[in-house]
Backbone bond lengths (Angstrom), bond angles and torsions (degrees), N, CA, C in turn:
res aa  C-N    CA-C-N  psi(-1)  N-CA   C-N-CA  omega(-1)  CA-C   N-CA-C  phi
1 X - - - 1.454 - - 1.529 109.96 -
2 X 1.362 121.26 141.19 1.438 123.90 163.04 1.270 118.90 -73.15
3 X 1.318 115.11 -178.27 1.710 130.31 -177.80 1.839 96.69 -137.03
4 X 1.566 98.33 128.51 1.578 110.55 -170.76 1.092 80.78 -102.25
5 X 1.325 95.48 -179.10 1.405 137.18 150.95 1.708 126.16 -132.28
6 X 1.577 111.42 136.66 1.672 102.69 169.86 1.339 129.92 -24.67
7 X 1.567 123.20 105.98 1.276 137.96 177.41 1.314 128.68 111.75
8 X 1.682 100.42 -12.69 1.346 122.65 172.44 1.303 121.98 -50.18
9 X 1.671 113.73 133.51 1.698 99.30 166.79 1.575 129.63 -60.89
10 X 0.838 124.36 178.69 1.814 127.52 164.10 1.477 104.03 -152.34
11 X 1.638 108.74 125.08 1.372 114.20 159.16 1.253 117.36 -62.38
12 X 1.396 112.62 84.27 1.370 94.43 172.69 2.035 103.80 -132.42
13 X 1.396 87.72 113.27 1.327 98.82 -172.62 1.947 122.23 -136.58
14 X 1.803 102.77 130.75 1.541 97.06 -147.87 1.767 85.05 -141.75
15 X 1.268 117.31 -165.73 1.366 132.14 160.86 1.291 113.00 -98.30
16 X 1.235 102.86 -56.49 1.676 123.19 171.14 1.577 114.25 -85.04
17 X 1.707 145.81 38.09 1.294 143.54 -156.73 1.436 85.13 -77.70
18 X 1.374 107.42 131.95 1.512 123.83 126.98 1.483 128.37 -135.90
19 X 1.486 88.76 151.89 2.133 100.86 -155.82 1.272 91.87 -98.88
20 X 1.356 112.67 133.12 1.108 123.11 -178.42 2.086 113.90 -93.87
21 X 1.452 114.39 -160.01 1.880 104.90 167.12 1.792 106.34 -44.62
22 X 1.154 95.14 149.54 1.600 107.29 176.79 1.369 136.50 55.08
23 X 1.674 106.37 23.33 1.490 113.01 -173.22 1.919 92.18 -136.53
24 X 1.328 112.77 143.92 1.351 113.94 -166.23 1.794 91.16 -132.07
25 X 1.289 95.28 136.00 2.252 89.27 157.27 1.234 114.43 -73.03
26 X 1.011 129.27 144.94 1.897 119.94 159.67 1.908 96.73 -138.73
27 X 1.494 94.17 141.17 1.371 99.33 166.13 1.899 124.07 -67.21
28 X 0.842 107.31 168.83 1.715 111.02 -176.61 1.417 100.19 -139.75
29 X 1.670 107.17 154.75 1.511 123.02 -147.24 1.748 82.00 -68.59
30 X 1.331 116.69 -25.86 1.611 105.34 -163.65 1.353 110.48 -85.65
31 X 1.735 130.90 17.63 1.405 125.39 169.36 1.674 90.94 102.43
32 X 0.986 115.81 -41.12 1.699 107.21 -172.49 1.065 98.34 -57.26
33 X 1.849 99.73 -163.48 1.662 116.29 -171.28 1.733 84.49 -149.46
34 X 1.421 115.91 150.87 1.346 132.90 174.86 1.468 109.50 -143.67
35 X 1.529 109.12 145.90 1.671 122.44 -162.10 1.453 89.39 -94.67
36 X 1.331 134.25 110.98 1.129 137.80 156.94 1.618 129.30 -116.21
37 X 1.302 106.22 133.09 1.718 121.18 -168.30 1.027 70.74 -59.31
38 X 2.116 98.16 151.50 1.176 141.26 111.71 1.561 147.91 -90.29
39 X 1.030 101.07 28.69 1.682 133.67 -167.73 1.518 127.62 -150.45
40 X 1.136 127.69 162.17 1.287 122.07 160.74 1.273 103.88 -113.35
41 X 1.903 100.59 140.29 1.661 121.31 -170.39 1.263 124.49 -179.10
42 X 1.285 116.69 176.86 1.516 119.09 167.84 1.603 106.48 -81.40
43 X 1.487 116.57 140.79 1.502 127.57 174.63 1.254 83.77 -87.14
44 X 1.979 96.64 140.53 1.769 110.34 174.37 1.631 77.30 -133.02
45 X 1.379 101.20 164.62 1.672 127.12 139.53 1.228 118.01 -162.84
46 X 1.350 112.42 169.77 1.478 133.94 -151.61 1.545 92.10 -92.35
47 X 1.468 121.47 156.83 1.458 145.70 -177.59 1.603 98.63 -21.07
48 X 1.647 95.61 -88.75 1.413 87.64 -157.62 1.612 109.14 -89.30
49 X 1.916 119.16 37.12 1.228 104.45 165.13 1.856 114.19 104.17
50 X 1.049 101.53 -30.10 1.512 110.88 -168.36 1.319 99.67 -78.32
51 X 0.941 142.48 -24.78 1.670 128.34 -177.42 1.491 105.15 -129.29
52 X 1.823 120.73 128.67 1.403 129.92 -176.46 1.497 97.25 -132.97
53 X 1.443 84.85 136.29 1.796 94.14 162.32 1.163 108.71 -152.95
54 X 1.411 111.63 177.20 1.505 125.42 174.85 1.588 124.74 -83.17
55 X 1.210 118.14 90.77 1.481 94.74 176.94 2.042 134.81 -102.88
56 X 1.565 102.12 97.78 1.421 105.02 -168.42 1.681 96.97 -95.03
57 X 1.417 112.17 -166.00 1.582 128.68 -141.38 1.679 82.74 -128.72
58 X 1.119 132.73 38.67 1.386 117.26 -164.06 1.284 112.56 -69.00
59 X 1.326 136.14 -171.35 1.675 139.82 160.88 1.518 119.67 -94.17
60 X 1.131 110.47 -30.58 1.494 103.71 -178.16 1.844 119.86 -125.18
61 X 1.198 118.08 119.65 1.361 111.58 -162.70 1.294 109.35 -57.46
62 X 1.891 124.85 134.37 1.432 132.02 160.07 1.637 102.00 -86.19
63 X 1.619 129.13 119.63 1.198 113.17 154.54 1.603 133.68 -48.35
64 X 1.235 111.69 155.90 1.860 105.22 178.26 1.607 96.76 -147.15
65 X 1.237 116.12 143.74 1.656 103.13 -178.61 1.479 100.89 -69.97
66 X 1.753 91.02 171.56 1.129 127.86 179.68 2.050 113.04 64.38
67 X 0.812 125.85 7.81 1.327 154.10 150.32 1.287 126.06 -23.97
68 X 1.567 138.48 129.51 1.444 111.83 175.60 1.489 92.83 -97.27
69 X 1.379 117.15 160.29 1.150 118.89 157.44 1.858 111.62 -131.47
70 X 1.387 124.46 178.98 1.159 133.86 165.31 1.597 114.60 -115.85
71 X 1.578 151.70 72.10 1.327 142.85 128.37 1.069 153.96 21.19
72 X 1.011 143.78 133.04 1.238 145.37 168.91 1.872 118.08 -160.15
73 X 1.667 90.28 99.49 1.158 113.10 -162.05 2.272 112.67 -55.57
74 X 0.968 117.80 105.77 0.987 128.71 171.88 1.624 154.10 -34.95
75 X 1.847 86.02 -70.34 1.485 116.26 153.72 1.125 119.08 -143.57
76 X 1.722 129.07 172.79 1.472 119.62 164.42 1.819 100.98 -96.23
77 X 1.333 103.62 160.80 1.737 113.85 162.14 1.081 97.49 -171.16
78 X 1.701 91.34 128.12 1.436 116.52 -146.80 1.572 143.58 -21.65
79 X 1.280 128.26 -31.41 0.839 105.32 164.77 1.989 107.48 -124.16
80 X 0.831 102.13 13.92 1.570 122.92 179.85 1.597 123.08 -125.43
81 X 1.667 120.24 162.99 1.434 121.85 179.31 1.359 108.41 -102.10
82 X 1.509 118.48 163.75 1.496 128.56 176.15 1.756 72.68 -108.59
83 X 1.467 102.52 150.06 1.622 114.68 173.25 1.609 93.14 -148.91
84 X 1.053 106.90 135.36 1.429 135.90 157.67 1.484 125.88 -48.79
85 X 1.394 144.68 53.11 1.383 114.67 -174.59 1.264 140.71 -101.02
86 X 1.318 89.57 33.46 1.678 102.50 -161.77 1.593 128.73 93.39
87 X 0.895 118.09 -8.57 1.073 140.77 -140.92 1.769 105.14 -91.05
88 X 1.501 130.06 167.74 1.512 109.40 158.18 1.778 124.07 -51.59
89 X 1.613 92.17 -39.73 1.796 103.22 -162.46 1.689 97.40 -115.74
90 X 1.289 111.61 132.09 1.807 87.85 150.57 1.360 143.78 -41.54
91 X 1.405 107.45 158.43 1.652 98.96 161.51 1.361 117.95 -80.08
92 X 1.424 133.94 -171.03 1.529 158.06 145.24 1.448 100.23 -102.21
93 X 1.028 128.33 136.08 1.420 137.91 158.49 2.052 113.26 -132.33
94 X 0.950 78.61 80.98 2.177 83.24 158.98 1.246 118.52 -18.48
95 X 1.601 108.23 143.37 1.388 102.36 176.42 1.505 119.58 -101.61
96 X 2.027 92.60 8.65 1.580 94.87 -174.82 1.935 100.83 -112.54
97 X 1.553 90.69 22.43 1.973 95.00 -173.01 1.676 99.68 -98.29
98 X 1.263 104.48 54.92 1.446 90.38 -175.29 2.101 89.33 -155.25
99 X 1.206 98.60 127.94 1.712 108.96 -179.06 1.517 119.00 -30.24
100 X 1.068 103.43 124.63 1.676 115.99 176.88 1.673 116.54 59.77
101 X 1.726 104.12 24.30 1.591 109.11 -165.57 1.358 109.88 -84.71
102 X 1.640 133.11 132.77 1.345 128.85 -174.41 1.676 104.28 -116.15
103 X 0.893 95.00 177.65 1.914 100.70 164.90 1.547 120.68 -57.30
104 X 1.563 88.93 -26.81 1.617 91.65 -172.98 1.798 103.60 -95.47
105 X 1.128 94.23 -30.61 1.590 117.33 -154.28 1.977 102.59 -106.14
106 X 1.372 121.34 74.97 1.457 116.61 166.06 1.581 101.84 -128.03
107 X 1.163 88.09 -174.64 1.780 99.65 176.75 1.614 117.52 -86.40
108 X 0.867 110.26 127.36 1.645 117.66 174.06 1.827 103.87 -71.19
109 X 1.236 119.88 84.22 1.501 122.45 155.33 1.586 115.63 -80.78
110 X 1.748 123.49 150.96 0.718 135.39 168.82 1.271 106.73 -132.03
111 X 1.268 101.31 158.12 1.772 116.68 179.50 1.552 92.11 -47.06
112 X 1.460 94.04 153.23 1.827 124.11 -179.94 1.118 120.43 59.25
113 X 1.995 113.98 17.01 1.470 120.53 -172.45 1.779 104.57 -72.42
114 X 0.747 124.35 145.80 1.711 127.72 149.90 1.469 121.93 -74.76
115 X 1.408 106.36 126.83 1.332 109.45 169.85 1.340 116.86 -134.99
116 X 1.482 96.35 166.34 1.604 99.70 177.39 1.109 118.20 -127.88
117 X 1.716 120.36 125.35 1.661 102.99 -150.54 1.209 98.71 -135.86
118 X 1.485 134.99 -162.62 1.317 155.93 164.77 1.092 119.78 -135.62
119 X 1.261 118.30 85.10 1.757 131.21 149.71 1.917 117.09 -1.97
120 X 1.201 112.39 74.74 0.871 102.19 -170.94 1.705 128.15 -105.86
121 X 1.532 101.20 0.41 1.423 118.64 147.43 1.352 134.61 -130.65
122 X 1.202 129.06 105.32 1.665 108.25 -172.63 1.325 108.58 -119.08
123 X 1.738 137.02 108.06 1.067 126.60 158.99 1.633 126.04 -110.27
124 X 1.079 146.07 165.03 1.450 133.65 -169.47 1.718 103.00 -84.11
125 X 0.991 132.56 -11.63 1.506 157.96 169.52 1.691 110.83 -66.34
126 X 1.620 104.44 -48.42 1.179 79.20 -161.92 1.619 89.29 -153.07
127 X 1.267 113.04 154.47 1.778 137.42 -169.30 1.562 95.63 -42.35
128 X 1.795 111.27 121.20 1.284 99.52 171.67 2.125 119.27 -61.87
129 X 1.325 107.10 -175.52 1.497 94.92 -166.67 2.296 84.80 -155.28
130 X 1.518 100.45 120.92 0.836 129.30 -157.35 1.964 93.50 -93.13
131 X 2.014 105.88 149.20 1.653 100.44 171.47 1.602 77.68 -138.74
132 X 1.499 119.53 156.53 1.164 143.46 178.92 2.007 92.98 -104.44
133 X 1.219 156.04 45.01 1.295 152.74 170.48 1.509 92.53 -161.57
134 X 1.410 85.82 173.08 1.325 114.76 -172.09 1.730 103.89 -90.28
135 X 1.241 125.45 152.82 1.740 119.67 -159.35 1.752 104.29 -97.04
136 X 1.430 110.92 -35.65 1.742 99.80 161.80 1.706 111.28 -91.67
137 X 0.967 120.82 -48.48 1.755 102.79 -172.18 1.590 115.54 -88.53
138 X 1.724 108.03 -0.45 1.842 103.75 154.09 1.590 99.73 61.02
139 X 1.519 117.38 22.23 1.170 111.89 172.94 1.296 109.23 -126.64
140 X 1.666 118.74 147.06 1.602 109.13 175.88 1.462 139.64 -2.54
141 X 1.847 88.62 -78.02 1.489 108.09 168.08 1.538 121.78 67.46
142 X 1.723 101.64 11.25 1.581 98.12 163.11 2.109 76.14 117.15
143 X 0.852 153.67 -31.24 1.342 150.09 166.05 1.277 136.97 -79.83
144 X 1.304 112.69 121.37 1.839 134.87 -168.19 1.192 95.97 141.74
145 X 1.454 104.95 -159.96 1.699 117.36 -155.69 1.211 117.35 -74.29
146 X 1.604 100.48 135.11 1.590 114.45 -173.39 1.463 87.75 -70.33
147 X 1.516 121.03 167.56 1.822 126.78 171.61 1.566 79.73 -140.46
148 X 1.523 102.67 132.64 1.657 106.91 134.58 1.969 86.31 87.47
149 X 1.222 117.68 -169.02 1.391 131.58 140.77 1.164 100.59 102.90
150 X 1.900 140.88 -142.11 1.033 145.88 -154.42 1.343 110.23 -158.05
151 X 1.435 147.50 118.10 1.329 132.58 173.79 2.083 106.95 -91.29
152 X 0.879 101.25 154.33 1.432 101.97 179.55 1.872 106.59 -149.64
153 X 1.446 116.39 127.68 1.227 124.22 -169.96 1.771 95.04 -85.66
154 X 1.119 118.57 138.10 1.815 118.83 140.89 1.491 116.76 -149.78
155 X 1.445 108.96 -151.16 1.833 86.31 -169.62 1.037 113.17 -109.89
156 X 1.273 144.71 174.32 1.096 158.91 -152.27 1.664 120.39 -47.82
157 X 1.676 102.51 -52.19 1.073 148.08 -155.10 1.753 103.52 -102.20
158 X 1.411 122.42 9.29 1.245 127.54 173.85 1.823 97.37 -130.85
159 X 0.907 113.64 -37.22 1.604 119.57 156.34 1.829 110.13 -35.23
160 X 1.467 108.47 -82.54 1.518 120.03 176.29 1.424 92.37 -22.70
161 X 1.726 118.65 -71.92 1.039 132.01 -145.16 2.033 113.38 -65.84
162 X 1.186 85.46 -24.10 1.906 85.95 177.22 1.461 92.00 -104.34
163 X 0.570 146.08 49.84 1.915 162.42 178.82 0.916 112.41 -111.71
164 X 1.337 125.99 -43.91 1.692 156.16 -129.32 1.609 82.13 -112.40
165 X 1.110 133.92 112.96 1.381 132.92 172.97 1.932 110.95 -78.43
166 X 1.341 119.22 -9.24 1.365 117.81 159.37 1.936 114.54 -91.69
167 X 1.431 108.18 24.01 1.468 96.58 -173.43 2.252 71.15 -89.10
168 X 1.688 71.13 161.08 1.563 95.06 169.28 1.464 132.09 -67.45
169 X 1.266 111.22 -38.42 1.308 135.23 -151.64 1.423 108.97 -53.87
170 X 1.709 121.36 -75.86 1.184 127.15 165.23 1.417 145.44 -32.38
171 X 1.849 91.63 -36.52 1.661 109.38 -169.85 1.721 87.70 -86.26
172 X 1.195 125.87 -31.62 1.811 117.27 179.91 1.353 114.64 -60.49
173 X 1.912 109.49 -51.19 1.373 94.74 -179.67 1.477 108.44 -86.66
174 X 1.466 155.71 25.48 1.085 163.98 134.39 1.510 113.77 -47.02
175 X 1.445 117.00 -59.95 1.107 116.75 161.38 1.582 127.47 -56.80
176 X 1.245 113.75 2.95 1.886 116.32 178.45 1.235 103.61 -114.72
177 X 1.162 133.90 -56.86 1.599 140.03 144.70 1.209 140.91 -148.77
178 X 1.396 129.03 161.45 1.282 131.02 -123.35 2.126 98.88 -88.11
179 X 0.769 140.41 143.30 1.257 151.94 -121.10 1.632 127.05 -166.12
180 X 1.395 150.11 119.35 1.135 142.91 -166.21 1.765 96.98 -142.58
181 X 1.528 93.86 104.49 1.369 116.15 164.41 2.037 117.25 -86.08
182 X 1.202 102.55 160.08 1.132 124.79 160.38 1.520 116.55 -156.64
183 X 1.906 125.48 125.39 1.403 110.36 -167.09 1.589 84.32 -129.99
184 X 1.864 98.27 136.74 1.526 96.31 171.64 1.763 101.71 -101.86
185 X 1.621 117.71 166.05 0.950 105.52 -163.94 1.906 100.21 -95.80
186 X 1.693 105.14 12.93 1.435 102.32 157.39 1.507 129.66 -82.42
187 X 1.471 141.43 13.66 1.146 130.46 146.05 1.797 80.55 133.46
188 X 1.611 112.09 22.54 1.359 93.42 -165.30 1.655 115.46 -134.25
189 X 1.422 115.87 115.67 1.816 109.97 -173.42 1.435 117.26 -111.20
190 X 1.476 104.92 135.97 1.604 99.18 177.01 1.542 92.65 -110.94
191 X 1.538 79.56 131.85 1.799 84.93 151.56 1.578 130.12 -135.26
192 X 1.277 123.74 175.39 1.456 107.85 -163.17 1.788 87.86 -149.95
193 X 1.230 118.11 119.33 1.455 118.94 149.59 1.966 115.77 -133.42
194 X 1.350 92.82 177.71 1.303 107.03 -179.08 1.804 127.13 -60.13
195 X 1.338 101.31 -11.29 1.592 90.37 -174.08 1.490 84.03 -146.00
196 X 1.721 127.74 151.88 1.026 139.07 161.24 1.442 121.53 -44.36
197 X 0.901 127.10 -46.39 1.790 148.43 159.96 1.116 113.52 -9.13
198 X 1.666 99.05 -78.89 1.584 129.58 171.01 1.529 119.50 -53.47
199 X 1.548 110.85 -28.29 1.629 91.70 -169.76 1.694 90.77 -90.31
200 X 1.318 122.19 -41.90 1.520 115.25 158.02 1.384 119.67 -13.65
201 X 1.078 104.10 -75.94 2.675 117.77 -176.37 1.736 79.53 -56.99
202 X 0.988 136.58 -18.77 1.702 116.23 -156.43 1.954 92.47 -91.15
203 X 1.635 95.98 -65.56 1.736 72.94 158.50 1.109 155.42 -106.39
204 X 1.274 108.76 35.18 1.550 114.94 172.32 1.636 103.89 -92.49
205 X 1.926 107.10 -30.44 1.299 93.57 167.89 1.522 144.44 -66.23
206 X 1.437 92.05 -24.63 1.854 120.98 174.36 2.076 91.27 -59.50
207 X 1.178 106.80 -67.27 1.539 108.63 -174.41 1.491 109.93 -49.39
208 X 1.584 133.63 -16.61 1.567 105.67 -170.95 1.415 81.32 -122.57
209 X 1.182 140.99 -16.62 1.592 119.45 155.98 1.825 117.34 -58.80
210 X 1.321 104.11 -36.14 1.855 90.70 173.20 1.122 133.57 -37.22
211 X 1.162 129.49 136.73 1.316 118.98 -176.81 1.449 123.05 -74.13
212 X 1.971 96.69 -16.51 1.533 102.91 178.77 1.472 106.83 -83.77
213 X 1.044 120.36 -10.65 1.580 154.62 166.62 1.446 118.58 -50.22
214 X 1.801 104.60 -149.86 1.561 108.39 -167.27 1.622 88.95 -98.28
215 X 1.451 129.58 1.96 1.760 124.34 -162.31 1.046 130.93 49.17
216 X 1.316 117.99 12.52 1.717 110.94 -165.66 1.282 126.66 -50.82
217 X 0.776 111.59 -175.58 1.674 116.79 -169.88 1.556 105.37 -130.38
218 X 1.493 123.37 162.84 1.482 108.36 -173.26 1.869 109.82 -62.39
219 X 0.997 97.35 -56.80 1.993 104.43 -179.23 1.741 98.61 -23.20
220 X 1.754 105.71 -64.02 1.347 108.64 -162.85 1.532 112.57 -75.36
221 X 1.150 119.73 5.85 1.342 124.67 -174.73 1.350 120.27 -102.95
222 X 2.049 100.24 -35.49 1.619 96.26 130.81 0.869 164.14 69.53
223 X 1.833 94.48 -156.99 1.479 130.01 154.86 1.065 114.70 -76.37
224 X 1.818 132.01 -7.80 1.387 111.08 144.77 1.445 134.38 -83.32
225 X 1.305 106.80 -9.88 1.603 113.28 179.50 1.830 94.74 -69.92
226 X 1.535 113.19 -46.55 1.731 91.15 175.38 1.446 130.17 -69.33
227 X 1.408 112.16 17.32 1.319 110.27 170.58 1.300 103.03 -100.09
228 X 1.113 116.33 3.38 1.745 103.61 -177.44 1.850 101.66 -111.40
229 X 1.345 102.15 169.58 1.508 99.94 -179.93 1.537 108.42 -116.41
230 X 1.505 99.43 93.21 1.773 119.46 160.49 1.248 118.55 -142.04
């Protein structure tokens, strides 16, 4: 993969293209259209090509739809939440964006709840706007309120990276004991285990694998898991 820069072109060409964070259309004097960064980053795309984006190390999360994020609901207005996601602006989140939810029938959130949502509008114009389901099967699918567990901040760019269902990290301490993650792709992880101990090694390990972090590597990650007691 290359490394752009703001304004740069990107070959990125499909039947089905969609641009993901940091890639913009712009027309060209010749009637076409060209995918051009708005960021500086590494060019990614998906298998067979159809989806490109930018992926840089930034500091502060930009929403993009379809997105996971992690929450923390703010205020109420009236029939919706202000949620926190890191973000420049809050979200809006509906009180009817959440599976099988009626007028009569939603979730009772309160300030400092955790949630787990899906970015389901993001424009630079206007307040992103949050769905608790999944966008084809309209079912939960592992999204709404965190209960109980641990929040843990890291950066952006260690998020992506435990995303990646071949990163190491999870499946090591999985194998020591049993464990319930959730990672938003705003810089933010909940986790939840059985003994105080454990959710402790869970983030101190997230912190020296970061890259903004200690970087470890699996070997060194380890011989630090036997310094801890789990």
């Amino acid at each position: 993969m290359s490394l752009v820069l703001p304004g740069e072109q990107v070959p990125a060409q499909h039947v089905n293209l969609k641009l993901g964070p940091g890639l913009l259309h712009l027309p060209l004097a010749s009637g076409q259209s060209a995918a051009v960064s708005t960021k500086a980053g590494e060019v990614k795309h998906s298998a067979n090509r159809n989806k490109w984006w930018i992926e840089g190390n930034s500091r502060r999360y930009v929403p993009a739809p379809q997105e996971s994020v992690i929450g923390v609901v703010v205020a109420r207005s009236g029939e919706s939440w202000r949620v926190d996601i890191g973000s420049a602006h809050t979200a809006s989140l509906d009180g009817l964006a959440f599976e099988g939810a009626t007028k009569r029938n939603r979730p009772n959130l309160k300030v400092g709840s955790l949630l787990y949502a899906r970015v389901s509008l993001a424009h630079k114009d206007m307040e992103p706007e949050l769905e608790c389901f999944d966008a084809q099967t309209r079912k939960a699918e592992g999204f709404g309120e965190l209960k109980g567990g641990f929040l843990v901040q890291c950066s952006l760019k260690m998020c992506r990276l435990l995303l990646d269902p071949k990163h190491f990290l999870f499946p090591l301490l999985g194998a020591r004991f049993p464990l319930e993650t959730a990672v938003g792709i705003n810089g933010r992880v909940w986790i939840n285990c059985k003994e105080p101990r454990q959710t402790i090694a869970v983030a101190r390990c997230i912190e020296a694998v970061d890259p903004d972090g200690g970087g470890m590597d699996e070997v060194a990650i380890k011989k630090f898991l036997g310094t801890l007691d789990v």
